[in-house]
ROGU-944224 format. One record per residue: residue number from 1; residue in three letters; y, z negated, x of N, C-alpha, C in turn. Coordinates in steps of 0.05 Angstrom, whole numbers, plus 5000, padded with zeros to 4 digits. Atoms other than C-alpha are relative to their C-alpha. Layout:
% residues N
  nr rest  n.Y  n.Z  n.X ca.Y ca.Z ca.X  c.Y  c.Z  c.X
 NUM  ALA    Y    Z    X    Y    Z    X    Y    Z    X
...
//
This chain:
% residues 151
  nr rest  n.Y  n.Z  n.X ca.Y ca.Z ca.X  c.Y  c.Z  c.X
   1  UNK 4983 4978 5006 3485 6963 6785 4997 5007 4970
   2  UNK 4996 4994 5030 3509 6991 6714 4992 5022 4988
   3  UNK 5004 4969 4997 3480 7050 6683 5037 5009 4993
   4  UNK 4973 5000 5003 3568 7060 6667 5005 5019 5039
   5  UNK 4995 4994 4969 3570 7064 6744 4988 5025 5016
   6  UNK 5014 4980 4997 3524 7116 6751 4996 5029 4988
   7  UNK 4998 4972 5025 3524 7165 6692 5017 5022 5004
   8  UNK 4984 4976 4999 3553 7229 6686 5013 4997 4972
   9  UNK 4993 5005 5021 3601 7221 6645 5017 5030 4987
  10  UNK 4990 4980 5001 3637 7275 6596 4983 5022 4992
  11  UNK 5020 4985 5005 3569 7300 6565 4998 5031 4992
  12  UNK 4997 4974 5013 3563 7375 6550 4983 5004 4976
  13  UNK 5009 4998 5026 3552 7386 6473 4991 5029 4992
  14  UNK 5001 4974 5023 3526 7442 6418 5000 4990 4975
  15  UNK 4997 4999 5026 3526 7449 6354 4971 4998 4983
  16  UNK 5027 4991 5016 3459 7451 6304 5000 5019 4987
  17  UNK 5017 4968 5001 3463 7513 6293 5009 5020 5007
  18  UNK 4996 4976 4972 3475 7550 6353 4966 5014 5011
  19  UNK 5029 4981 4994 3418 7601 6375 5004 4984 5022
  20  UNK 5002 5013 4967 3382 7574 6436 5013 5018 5017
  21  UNK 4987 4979 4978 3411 7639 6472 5025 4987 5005
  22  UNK 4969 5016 5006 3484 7604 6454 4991 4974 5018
  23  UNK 5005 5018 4992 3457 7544 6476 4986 5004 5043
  24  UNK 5003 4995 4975 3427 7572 6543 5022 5005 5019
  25  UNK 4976 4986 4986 3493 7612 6562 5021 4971 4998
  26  UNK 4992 5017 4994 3523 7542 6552 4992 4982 5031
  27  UNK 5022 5007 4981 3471 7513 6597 5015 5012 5023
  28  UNK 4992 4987 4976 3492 7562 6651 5026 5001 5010
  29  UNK 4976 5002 4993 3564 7560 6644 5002 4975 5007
  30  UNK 4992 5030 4988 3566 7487 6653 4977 4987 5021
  31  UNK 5015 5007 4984 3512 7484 6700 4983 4971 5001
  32  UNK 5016 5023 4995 3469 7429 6669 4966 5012 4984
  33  UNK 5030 5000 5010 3391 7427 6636 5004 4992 4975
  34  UNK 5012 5023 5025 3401 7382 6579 5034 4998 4975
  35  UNK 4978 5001 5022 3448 7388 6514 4999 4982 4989
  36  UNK 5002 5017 5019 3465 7340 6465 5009 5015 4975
  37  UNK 4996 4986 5024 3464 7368 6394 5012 4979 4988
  38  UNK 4980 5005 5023 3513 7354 6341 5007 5008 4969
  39  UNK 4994 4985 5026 3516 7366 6268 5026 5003 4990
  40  UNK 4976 4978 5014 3574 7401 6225 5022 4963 5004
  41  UNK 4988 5028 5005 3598 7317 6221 5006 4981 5030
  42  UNK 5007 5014 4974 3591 7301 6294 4987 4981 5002
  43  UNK 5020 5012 4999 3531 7267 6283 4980 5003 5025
  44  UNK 5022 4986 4979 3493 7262 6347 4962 4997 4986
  45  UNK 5027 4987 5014 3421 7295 6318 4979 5011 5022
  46  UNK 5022 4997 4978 3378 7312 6383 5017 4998 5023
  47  UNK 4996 4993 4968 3378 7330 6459 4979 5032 4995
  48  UNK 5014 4985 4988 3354 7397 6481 5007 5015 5033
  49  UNK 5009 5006 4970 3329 7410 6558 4995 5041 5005
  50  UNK 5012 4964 4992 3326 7487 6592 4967 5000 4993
  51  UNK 5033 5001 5004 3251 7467 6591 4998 5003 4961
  52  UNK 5003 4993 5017 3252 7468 6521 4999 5024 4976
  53  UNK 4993 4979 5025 3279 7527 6500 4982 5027 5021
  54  UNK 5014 4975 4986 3235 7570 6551 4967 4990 4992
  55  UNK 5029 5009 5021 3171 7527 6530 4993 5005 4974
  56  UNK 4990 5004 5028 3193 7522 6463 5005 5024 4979
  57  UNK 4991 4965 5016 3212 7597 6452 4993 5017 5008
  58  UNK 5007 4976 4986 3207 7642 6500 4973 4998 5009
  59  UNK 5031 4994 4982 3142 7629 6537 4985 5007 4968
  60  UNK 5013 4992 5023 3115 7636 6457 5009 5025 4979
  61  UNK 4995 4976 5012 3152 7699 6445 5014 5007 4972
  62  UNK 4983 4999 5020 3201 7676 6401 5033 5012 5009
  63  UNK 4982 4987 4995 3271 7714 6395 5021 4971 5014
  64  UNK 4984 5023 4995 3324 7660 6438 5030 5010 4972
  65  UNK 4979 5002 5012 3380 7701 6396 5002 4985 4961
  66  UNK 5009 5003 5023 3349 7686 6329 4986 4970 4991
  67  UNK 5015 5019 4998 3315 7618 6343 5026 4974 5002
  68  UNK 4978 5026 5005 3362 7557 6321 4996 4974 5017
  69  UNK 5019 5014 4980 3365 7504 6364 4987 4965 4989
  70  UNK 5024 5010 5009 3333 7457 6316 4974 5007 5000
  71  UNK 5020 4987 5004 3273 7493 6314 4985 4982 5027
  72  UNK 5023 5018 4977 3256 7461 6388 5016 4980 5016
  73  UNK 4987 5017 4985 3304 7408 6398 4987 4972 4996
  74  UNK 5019 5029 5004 3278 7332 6408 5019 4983 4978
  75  UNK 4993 5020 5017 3290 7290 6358 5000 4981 4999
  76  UNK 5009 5025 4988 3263 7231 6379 5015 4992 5024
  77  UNK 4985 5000 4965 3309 7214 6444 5003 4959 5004
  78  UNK 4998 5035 4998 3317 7140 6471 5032 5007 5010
  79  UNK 4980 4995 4980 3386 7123 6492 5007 4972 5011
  80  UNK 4989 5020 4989 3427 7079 6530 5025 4982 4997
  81  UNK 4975 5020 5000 3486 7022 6540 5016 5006 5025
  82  UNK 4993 4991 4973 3533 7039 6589 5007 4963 5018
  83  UNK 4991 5025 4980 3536 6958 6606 4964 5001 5019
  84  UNK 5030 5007 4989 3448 6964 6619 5002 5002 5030
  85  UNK 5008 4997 4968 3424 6960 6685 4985 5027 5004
  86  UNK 5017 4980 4990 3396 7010 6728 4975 4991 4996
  87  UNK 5028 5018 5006 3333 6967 6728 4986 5013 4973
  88  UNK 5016 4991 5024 3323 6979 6651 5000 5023 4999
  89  UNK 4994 4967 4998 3348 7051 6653 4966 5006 5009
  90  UNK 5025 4983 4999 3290 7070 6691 4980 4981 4999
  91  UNK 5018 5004 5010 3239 7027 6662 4999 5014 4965
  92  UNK 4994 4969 5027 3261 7073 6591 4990 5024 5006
  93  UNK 5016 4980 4983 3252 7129 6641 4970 5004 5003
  94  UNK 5025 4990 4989 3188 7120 6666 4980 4996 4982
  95  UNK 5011 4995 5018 3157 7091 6607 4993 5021 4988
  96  UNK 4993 4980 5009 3179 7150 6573 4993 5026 5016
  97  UNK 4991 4977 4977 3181 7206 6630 5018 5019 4995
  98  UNK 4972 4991 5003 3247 7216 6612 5010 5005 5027
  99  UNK 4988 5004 4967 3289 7244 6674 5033 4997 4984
 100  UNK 4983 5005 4997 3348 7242 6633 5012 4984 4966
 101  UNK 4994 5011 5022 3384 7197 6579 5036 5002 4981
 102  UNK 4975 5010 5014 3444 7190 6527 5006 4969 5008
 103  UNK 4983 5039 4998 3496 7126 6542 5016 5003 4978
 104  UNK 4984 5005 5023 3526 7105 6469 5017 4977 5011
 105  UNK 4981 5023 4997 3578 7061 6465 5013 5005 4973
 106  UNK 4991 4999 5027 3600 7045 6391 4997 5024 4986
 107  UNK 5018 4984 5012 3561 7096 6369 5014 5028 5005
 108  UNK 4993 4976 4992 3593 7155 6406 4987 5006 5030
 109  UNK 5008 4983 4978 3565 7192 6465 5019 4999 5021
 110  UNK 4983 4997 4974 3599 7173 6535 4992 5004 5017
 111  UNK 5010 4993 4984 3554 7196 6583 4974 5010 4997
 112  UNK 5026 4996 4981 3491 7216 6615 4985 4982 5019
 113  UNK 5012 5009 4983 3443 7184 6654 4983 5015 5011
 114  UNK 5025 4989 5006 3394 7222 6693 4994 4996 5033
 115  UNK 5011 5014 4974 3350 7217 6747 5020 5009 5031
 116  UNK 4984 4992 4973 3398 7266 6794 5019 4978 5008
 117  UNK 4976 5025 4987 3452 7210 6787 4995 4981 5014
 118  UNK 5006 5015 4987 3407 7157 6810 4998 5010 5027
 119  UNK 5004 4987 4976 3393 7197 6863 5015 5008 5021
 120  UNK 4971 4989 4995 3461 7223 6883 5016 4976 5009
 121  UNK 4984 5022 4988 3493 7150 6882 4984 4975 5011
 122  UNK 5017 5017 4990 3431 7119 6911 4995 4977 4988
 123  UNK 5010 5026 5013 3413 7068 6863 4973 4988 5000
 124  UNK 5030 5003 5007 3343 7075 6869 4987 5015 5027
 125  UNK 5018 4991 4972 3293 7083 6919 4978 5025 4972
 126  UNK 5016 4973 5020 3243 7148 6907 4968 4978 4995
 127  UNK 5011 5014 5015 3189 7096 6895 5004 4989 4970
 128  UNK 4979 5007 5029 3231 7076 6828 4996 5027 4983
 129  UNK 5004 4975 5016 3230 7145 6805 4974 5029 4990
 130  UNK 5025 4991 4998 3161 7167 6823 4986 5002 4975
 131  UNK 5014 4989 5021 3134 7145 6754 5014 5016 4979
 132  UNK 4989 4986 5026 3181 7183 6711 4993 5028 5001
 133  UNK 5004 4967 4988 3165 7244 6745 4961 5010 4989
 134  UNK 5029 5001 5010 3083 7230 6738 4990 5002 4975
 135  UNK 5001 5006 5029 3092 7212 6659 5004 5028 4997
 136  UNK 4990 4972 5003 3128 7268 6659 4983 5022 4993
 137  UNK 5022 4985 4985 3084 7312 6691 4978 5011 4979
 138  UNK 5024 5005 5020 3025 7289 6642 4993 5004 4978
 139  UNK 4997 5003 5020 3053 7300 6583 4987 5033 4990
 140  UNK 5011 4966 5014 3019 7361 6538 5016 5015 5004
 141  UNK 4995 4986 4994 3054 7426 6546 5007 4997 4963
 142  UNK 4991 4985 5031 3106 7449 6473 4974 5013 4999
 143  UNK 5013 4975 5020 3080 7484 6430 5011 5004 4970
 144  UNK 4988 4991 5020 3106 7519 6368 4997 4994 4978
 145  UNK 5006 5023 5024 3066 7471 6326 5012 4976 5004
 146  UNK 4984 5033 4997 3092 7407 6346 5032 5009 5003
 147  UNK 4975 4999 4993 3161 7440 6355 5017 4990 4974
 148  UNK 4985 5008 5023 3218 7407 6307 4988 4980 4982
 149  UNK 5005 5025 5014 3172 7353 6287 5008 4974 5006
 150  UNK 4987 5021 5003 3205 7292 6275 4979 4973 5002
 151  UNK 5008 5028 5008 3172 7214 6278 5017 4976 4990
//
C-alpha cells in the first residue's frame, strides 16, 4: 500500500506569524493536532502539534496570545512521497516517534500522513505502530530552552 492511499489529504495550514492562540483556535476549528507552517512566500518552514504549544507555552507560563508560533514550532520535520510505501512511512515513524508526517510532491504539500490514518484504513497491524508510540513516549519533555532551536 501507498502512503497516497492513505494520507489525509488537503493539509490544514498557518502562517509564521500567527500567535499560537490563532493557531490553537485553528486547531479546534478544523479539528486536527498538527499544523503545517508557512512563511509570507508559501514556503513550508515547520509543523506545529497541540502538544507543542501547551508544552511549549502554556505549561511554562508563556502568554498563547503573544507567543509566535515560531517560538515552539519544529523545525526539523521528516517528510514524505506520496508514491512511498506504508512499510517506509512507518519505519520514519518509529525511528523518529513521529505519529504524524508531511507528503511533498514537487515540493508542495499534498497531504498528511499520520498514525490515525493507518489505523482508520487498516494498513497496519498495532504491532507496526507500537514503536512510534514508545520513541515517542521517551523522548525528553519541551522546554523553553530547546524551543525554536533549529539543527
Amino acid at each position: 500500500m501507498k502512503v497516497k492511499e492513505c494520507m489525509t489529504d488537503q493539509p490544514v495550514l498557518c502562517g509564521s506569524l500567527d500567535s499560537l492562540f490563532e493557531c490553537s483556535k485553528l486547531m479546534y476549528q478544523k479539528n486536527v493536532g498538527y499544523l503545517l507552517v508557512i512563511d509570507g512566500d508559501d514556503k513550508f518552514v515547520g509543523v506545529i502539534t497541540d502538544r507543542d504549544i501547551v508544552c511549549g507555552c502554556i505549561a511554562q507560563g508563556f502568554d498563547p496570545q503573544s507567543t509566535p508560533v515560531t517560538e515552539v514550532m519544529e523545525r526539523r520535520f521528516f517528510t514524505l512521497k506520496p508514491d512511498q510505501t506504508i512499510d517506509e512511512a512507518l519505519r520514519v515513524m518509529s525511528e523518529n516517534g513521529i505519529r504524524r508526517l508531511p507528503v511533498i510532491d514537487e515540493n508542495r504539500c499534498v497531504g498528511i500522513l499520520s498514525v490515525d490514518d493507518l489505523i482508520v484504513k487498516e494498513a497496519c497491524e498495532t504491532k507496526d505502530i507500537a514503536p512510534i508510540f514508545k520513541r515517542q513516549l521517551s523522548e525528553p519533555r519541551l522546554t523553553r530552552s530547546t524551543v525554536g532551536e533549529a539543527a
